[in-house]
C-alpha positions as YAML, in Angstrom:
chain: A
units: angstrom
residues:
- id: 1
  name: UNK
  ca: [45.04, 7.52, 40.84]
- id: 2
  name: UNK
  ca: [41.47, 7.09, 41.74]
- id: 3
  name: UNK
  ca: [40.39, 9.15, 39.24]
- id: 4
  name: UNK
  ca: [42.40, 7.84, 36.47]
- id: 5
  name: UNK
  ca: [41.33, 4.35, 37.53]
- id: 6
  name: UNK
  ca: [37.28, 5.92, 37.56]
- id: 7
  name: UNK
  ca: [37.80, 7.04, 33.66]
- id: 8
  name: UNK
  ca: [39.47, 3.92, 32.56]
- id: 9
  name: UNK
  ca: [36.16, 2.00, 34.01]
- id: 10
  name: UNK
  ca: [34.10, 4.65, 32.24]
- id: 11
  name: UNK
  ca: [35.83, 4.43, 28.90]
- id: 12
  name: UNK
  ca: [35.77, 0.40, 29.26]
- id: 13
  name: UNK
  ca: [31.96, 0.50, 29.68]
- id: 14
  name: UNK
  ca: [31.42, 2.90, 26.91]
- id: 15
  name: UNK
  ca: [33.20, 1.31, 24.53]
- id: 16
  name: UNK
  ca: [30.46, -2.13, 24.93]
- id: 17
  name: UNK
  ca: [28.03, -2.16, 22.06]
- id: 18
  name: UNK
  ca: [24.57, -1.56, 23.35]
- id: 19
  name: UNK
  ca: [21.64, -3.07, 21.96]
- id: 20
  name: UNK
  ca: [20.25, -1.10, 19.34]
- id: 21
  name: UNK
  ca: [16.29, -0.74, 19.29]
- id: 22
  name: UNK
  ca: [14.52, -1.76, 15.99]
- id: 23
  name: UNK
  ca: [14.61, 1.11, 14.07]
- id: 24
  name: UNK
  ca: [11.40, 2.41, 13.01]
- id: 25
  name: UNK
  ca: [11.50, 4.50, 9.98]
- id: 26
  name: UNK
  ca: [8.92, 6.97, 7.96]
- id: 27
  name: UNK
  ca: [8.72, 6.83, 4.41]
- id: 28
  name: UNK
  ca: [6.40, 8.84, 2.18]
- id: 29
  name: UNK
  ca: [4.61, 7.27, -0.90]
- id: 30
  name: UNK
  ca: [5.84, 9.08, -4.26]
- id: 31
  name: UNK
  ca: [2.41, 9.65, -6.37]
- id: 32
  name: UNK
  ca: [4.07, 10.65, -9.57]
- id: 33
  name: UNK
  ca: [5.91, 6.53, -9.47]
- id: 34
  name: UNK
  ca: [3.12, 4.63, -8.05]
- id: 35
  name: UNK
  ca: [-0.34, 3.35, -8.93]
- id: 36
  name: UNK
  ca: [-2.53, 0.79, -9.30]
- id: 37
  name: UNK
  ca: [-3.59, -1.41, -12.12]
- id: 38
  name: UNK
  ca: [-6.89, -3.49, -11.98]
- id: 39
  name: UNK
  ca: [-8.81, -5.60, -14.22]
- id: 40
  name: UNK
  ca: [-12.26, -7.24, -14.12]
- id: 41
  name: UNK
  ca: [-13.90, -10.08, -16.12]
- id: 42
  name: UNK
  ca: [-16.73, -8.26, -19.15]
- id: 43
  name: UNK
  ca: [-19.74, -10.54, -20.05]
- id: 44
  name: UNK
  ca: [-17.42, -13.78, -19.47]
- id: 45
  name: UNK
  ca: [-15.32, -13.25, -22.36]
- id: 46
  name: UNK
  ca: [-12.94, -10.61, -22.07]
- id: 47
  name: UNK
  ca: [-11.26, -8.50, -18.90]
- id: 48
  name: UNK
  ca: [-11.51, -4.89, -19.29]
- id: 49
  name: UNK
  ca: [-8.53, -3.52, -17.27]
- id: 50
  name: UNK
  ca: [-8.40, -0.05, -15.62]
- id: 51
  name: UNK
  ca: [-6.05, 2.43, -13.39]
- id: 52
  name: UNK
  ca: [-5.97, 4.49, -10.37]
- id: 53
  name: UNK
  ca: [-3.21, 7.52, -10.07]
- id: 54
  name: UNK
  ca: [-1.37, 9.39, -7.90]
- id: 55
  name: UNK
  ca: [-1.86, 7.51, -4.65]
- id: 56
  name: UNK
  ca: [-0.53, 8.72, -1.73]
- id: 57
  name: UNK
  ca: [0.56, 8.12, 2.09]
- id: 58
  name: UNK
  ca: [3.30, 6.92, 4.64]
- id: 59
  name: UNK
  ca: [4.90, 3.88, 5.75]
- id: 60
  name: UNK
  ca: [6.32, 3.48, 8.65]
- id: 61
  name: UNK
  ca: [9.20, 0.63, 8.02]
- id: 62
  name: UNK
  ca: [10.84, -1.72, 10.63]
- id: 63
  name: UNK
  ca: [14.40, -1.96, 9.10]
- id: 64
  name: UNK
  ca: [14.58, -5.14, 12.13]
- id: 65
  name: UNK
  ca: [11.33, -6.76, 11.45]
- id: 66
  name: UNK
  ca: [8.92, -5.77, 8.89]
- id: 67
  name: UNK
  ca: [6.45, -7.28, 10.27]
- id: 68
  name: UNK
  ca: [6.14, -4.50, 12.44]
- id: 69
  name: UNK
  ca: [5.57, -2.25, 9.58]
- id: 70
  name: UNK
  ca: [2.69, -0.26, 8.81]
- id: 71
  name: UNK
  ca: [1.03, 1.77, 5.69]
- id: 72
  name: UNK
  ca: [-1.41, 3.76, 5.57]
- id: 73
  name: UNK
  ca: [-2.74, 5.25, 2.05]
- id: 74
  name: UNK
  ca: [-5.17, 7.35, 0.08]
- id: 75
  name: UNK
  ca: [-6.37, 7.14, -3.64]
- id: 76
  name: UNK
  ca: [-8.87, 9.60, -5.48]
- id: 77
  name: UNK
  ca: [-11.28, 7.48, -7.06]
- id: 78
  name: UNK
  ca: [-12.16, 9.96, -10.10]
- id: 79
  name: UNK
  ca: [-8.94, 9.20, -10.91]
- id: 80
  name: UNK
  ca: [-9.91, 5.75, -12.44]
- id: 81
  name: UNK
  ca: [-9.35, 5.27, -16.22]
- id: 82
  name: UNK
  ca: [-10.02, 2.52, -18.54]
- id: 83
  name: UNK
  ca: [-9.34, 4.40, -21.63]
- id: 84
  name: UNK
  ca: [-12.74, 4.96, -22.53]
- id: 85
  name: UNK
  ca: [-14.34, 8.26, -21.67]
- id: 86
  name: UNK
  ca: [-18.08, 7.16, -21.54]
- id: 87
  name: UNK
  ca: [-16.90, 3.93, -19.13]
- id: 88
  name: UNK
  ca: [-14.80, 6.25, -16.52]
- id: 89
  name: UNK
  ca: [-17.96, 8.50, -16.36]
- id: 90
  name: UNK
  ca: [-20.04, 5.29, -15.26]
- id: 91
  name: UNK
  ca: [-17.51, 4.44, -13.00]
- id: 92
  name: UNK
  ca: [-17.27, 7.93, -11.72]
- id: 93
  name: UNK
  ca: [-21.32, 7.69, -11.09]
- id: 94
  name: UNK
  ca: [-23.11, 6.44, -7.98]
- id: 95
  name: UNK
  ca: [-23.78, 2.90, -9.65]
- id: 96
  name: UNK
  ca: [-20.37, 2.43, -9.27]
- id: 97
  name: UNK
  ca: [-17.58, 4.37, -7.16]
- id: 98
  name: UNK
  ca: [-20.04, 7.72, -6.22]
- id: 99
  name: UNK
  ca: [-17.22, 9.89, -6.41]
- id: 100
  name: UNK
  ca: [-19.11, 12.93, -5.37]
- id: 101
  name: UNK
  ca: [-19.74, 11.26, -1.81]
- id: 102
  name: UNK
  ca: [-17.14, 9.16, -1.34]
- id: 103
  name: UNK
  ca: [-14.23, 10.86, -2.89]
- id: 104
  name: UNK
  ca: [-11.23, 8.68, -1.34]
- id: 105
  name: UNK
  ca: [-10.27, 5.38, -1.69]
- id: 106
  name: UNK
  ca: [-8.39, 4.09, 1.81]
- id: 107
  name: UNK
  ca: [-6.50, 1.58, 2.99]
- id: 108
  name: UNK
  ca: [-5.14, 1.43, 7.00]
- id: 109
  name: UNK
  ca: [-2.94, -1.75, 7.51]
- id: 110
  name: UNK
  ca: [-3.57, -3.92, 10.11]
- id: 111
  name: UNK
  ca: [-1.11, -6.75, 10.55]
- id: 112
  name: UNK
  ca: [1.96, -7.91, 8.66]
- id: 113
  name: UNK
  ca: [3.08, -11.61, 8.20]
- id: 114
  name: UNK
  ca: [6.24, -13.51, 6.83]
- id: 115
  name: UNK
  ca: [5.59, -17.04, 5.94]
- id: 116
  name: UNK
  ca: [8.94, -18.73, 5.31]
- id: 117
  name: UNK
  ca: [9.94, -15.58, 3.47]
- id: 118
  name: UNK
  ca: [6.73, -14.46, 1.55]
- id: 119
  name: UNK
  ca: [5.17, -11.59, 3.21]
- id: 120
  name: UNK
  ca: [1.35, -10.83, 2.84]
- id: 121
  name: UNK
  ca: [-0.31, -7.58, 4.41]
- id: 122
  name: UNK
  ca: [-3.92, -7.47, 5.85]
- id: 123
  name: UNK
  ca: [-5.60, -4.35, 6.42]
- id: 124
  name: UNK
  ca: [-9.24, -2.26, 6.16]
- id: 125
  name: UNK
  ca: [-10.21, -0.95, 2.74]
- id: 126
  name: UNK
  ca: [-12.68, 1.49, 2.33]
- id: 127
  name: UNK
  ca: [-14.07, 2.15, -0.91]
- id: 128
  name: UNK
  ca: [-18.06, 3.43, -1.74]
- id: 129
  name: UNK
  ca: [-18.61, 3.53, 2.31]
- id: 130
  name: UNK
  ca: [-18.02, 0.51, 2.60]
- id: 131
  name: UNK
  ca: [-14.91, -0.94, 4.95]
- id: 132
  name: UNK
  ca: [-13.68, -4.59, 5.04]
- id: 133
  name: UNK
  ca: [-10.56, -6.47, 5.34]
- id: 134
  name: UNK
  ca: [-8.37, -7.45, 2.55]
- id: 135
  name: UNK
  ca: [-4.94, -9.39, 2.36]
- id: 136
  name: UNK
  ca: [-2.29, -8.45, 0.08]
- id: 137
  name: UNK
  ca: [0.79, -10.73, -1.71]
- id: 138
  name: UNK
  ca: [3.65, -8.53, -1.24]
- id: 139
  name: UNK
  ca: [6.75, -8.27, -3.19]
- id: 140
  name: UNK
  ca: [9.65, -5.94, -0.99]
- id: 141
  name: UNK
  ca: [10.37, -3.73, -0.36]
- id: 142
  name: UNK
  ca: [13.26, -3.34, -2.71]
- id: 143
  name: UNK
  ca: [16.42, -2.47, -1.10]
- id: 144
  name: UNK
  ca: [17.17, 1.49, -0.41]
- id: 145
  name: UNK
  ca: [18.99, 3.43, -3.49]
- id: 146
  name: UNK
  ca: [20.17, 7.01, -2.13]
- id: 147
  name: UNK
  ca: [20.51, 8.83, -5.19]
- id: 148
  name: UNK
  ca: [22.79, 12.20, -6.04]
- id: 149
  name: UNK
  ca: [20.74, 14.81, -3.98]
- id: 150
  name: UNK
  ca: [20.54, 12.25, -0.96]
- id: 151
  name: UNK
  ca: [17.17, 11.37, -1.41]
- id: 152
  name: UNK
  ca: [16.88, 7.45, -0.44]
- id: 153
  name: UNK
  ca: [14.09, 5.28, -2.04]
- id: 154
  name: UNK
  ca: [12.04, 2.01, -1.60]
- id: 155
  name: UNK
  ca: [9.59, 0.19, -3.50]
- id: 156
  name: UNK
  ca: [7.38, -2.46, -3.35]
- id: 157
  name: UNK
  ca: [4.51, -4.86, -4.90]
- id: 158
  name: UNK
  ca: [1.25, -5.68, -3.67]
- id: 159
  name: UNK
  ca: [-1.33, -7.62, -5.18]
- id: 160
  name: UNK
  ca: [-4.69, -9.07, -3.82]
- id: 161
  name: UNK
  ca: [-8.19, -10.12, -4.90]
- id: 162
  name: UNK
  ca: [-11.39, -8.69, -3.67]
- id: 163
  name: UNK
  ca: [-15.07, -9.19, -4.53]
- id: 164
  name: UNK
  ca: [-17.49, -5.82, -5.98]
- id: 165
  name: UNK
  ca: [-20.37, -7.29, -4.22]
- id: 166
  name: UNK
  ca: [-18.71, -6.70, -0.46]
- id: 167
  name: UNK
  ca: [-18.65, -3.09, -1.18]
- id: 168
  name: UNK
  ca: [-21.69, -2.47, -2.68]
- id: 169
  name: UNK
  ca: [-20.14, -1.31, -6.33]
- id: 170
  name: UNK
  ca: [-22.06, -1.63, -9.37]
- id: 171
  name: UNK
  ca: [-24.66, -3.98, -7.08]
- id: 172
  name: UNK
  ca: [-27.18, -3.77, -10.24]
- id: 173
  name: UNK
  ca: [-25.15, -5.61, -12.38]
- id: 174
  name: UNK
  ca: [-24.52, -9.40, -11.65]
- id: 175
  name: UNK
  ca: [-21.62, -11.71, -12.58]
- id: 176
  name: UNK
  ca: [-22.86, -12.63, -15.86]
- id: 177
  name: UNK
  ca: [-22.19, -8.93, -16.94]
- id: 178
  name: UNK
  ca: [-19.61, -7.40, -15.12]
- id: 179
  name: UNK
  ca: [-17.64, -10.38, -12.96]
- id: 180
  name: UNK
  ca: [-17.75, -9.88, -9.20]
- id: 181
  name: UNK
  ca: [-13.67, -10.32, -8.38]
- id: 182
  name: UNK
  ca: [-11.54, -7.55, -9.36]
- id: 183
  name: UNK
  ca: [-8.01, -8.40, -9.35]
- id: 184
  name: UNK
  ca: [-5.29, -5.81, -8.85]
- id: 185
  name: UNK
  ca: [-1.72, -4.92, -8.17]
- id: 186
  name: UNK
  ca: [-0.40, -1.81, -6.91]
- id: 187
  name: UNK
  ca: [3.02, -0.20, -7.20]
- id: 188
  name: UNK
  ca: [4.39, 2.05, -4.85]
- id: 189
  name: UNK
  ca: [7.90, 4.05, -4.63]
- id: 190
  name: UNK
  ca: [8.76, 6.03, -1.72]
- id: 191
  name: UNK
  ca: [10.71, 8.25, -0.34]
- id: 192
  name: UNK
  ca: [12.76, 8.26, 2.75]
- id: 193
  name: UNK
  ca: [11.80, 10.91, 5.42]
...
């Protein structure tokens, strides 16, 4: 009887939902479906636009609170391309991205913020030795498609502003000729771990 009456307690108790933790999951960026797009104001009249490839890196996603989310992600600057050989060899030179000594392009997240349901994204950029802190527009991350082989998927939007002159790119060339904010937005699919 005492027994019986111990394993009826035990079953009672294990049948109470527990609270579950927030669930922190790893997700890796897919290069071939993600990039980024930039464009930058030419002499004041025109925007010559451009494109990175192939970025990759992890996020580590808070399915609770994304907020608590993190990214972290790498780009290979000689992969810029504005469709015009001679330009993407300037860019390539040390005037401009020095690709021999600073091959990567990095960004680290820092914080994550949701302000009445838009979420922005501040972390450290390093580009041409140079770090500094940039804040991102998001849009996301998409909600998870698990496709045929069981491979489950994300996606998401960022966009953001920053200025040439804070990382010392192209430094011999003022505003009037080559404008100093570079707009961009990057796309990024990825793949659950």
């Amino acid at each position: 009887m005492y027994l019986r009456k111990k394993l009826c307690v035990a079953m009672f108790f294990a049948s109470i939902p527990l609270a579950v933790p927030a669930q922190m999951t790893s997700w890796k960026i897919d290069p071939v479906h993600s990039g980024v797009e930039f464009k930058i104001r030419h002499l004041g009249v025109s925007n010559v636009r451009g494109t990175f490839s192939k970025p990759m890196g992890v996020i580590r996603l808070d399915e609770k609170d994304v907020t608590k989310s993190s990214v972290e992600a790498t780009i290979q600057a000689d992969t810029v391309n504005t469709n015009e050989d001679a330009r993407d060899k300037h860019l390539k030179s040390a005037e401009f991205f020095d690709v021999e000594k600073h091959p990567a392009i990095t960004f680290k997240s820092t914080s994550l913020a949701n302000n009445g349901g838009k979420l922005t994204m501040t972390g450290d950029l390093t580009m041409n030795g140079v770090t500094k802190p940039v804040t991102l527009a998001l849009d996301g991350p998409a909600p998870p498609q698990t496709d045929g082989k069981g491979v489950t998927r994300s996606g998401f939007s960022a966009t953001g502003t920053i200025s040439r002159s804070d990382f010392n790119f192209g430094s011999k060339y003022g505003s009037p000729i080559i404008g100093n904010d570079v707009q961009f937005t990057i796309d990024v699919e990825m793949d659950k771990q």
